[in-house]
Residue frames as a rotation matrix with the C-alpha (Angstrom) as fourth column:
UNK 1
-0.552 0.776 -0.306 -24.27
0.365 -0.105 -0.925 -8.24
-0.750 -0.622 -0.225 17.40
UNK 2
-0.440 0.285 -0.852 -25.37
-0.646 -0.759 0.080 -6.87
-0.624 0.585 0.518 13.94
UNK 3
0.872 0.490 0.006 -26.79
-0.340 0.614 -0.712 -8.81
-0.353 0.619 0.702 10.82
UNK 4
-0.633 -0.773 0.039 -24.02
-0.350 0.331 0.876 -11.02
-0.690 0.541 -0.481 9.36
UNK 5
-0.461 0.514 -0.723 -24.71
-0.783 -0.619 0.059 -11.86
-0.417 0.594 0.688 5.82
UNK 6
-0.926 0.365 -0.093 -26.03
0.281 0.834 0.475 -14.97
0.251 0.414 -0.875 5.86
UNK 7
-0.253 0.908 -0.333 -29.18
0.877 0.070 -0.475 -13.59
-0.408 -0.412 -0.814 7.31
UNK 8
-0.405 0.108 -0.908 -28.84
-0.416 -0.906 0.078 -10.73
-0.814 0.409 0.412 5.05
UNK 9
-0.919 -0.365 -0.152 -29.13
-0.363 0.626 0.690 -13.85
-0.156 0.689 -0.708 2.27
UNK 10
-0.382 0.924 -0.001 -32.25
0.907 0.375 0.193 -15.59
0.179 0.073 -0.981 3.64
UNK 11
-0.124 0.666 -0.736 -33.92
0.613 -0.532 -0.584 -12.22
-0.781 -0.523 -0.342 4.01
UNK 12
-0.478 -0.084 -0.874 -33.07
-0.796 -0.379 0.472 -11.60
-0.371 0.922 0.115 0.13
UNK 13
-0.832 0.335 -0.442 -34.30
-0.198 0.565 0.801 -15.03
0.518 0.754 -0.404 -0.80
UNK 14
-0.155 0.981 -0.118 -37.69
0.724 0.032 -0.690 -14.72
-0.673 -0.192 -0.715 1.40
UNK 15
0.284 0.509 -0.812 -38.50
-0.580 -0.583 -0.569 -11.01
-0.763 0.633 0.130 -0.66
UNK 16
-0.732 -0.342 -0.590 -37.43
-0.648 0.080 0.757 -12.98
-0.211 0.936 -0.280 -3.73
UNK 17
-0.932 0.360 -0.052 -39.41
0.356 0.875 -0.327 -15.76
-0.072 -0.323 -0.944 -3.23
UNK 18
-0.187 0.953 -0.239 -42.41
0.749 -0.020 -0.663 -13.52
-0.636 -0.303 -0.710 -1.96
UNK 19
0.001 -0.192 -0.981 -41.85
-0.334 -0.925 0.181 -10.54
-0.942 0.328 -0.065 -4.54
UNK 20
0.593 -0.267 0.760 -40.39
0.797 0.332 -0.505 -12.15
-0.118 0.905 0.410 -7.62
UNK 21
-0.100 -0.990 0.103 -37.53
0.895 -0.044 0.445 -10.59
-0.435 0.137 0.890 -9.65
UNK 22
-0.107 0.457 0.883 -39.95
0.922 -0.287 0.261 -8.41
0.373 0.842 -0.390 -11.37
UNK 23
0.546 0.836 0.058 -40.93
0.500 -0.381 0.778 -6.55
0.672 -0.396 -0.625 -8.72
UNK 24
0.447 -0.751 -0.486 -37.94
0.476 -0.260 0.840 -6.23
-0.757 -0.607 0.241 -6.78
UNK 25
-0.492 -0.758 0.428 -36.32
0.835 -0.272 0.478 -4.87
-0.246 0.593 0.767 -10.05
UNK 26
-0.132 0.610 0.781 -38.91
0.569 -0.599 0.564 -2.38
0.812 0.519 -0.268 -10.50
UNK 27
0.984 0.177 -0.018 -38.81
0.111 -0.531 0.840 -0.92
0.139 -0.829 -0.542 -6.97
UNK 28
0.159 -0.986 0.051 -35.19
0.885 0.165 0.434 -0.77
-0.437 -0.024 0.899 -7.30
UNK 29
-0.717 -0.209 0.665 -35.16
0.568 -0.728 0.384 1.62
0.404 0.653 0.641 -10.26
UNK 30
0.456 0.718 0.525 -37.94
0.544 -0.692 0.475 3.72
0.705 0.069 -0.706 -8.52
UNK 31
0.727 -0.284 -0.625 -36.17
0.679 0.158 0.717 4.03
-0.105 -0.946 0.308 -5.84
UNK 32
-0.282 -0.870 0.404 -32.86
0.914 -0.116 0.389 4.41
-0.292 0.479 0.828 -7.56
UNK 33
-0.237 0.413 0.879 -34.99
0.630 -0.624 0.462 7.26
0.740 0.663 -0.113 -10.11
UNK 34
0.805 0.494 0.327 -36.56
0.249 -0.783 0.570 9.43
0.538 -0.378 -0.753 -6.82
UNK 35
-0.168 -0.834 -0.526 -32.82
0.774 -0.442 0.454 9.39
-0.611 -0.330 0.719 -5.13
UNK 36
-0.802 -0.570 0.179 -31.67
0.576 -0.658 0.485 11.34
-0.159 0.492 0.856 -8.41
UNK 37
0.081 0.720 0.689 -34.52
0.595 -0.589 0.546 13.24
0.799 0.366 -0.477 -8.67
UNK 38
0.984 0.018 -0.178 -34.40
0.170 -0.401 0.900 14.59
-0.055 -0.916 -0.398 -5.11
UNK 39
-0.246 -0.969 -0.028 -30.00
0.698 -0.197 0.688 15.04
-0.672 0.149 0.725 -5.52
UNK 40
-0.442 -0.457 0.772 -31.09
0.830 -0.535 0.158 16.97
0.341 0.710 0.616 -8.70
UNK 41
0.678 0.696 0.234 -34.11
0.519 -0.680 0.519 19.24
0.521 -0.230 -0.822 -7.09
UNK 42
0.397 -0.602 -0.693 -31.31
0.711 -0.276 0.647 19.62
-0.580 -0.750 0.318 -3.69
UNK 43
-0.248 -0.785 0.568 -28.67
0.894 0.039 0.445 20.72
-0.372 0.618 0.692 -6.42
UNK 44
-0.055 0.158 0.986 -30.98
0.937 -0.334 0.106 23.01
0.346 0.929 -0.130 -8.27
UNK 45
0.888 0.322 0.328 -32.41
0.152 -0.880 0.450 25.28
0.434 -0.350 -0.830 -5.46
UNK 46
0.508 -0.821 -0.262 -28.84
0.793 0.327 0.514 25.57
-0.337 -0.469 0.817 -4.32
UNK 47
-0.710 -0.648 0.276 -27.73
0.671 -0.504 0.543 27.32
-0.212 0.571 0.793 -7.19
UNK 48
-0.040 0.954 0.296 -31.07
0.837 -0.130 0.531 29.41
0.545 0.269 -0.794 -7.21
UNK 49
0.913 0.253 -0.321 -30.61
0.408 -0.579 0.705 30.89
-0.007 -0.775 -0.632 -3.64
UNK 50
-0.147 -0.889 -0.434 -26.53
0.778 -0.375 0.504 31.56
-0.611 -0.264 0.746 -4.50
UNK 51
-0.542 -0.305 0.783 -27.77
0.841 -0.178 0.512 33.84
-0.017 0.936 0.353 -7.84
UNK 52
0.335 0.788 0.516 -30.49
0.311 -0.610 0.729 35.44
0.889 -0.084 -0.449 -6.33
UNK 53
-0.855 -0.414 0.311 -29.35
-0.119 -0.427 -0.896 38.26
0.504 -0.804 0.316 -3.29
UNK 54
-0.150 0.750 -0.645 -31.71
0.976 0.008 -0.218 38.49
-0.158 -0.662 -0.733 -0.47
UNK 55
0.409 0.563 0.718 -33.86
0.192 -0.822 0.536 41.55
0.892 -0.081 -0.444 0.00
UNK 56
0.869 0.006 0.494 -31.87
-0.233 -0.877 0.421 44.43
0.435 -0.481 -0.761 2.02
UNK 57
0.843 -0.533 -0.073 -29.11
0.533 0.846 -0.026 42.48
0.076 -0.016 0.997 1.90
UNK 58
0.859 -0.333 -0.389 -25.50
-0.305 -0.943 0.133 44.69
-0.411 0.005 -0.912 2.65
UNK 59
0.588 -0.792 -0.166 -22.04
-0.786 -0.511 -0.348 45.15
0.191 0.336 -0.922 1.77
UNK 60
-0.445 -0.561 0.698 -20.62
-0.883 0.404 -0.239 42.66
-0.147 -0.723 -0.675 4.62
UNK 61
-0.275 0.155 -0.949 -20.84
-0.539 0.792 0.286 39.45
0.796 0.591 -0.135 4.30
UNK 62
-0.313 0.573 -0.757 -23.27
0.727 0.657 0.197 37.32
0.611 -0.489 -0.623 6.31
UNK 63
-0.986 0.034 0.162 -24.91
-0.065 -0.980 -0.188 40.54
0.153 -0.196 0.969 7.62
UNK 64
-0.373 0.928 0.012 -28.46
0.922 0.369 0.115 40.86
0.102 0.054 -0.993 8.51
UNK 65
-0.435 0.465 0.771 -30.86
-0.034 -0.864 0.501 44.08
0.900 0.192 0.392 8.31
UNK 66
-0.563 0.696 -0.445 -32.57
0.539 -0.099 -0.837 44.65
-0.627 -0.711 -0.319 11.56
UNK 67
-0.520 0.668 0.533 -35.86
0.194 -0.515 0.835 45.38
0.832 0.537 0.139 10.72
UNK 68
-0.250 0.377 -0.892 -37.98
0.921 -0.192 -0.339 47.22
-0.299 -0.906 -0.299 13.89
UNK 69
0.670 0.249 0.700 -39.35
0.403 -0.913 -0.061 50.69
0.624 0.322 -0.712 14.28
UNK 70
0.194 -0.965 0.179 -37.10
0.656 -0.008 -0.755 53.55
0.729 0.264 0.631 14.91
UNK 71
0.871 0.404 -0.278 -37.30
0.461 -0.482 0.745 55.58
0.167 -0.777 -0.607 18.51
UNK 72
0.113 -0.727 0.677 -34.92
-0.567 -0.607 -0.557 58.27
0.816 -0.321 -0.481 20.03
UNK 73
0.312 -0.089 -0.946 -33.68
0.928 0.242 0.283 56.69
0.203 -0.966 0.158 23.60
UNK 74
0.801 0.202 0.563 -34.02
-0.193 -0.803 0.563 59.45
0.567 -0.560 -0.604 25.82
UNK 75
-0.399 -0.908 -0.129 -30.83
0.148 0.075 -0.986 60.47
0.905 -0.412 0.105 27.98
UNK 76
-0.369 -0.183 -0.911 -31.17
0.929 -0.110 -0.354 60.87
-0.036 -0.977 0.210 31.94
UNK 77
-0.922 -0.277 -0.271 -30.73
0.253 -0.960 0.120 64.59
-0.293 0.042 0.955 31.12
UNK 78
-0.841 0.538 0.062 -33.36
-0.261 -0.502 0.824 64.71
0.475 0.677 0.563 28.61
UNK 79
-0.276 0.624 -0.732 -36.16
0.738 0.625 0.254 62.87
0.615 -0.470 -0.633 31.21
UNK 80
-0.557 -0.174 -0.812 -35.06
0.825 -0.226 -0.518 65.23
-0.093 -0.958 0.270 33.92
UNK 81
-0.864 0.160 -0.478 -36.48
-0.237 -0.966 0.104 68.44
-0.445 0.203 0.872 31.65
UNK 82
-0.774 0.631 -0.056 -39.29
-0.150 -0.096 0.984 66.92
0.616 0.770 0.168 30.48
């Protein structure tokens, strides 16, 4: 039920045909050139975010800071006298 490769064939020799070799070889290597460009960028901030700690960042690994404002919590007791 998929493409079998004869029709992978005549759908290479129609873009040949309508393209030329030139052209198809030149969109190839762009192609080919923004993969590795986009593998090295991936690659680069990778090793960026492992070198650089986070802000407020603790001891424990995979921790998070809660960040919030800080309130007493009132006991029962302490409701009952106020």
């Amino acid at each position: 039920m998929g493409i079998s490769i004869w029709q992978l064939l005549i759908i290479l020799a129609i873009a040949l045909v309508i393209f030329g070799t030139k052209k198809l070889r030149d969109f190839g290597g762009d192609l080919g050139g923004a993969i590795k460009n986009f593998k090295t960028s991936m690659k680069e901030a990778g090793e960026k975010d492992e070198k650089k700690p986070a802000e407020g960042t603790t001891k424990k690994i995979g921790a998070k800071p809660i960040e919030g404002k800080v309130t007493a919590k009132q006991t029962s007791r302490q409701k009952k006298k106020a």
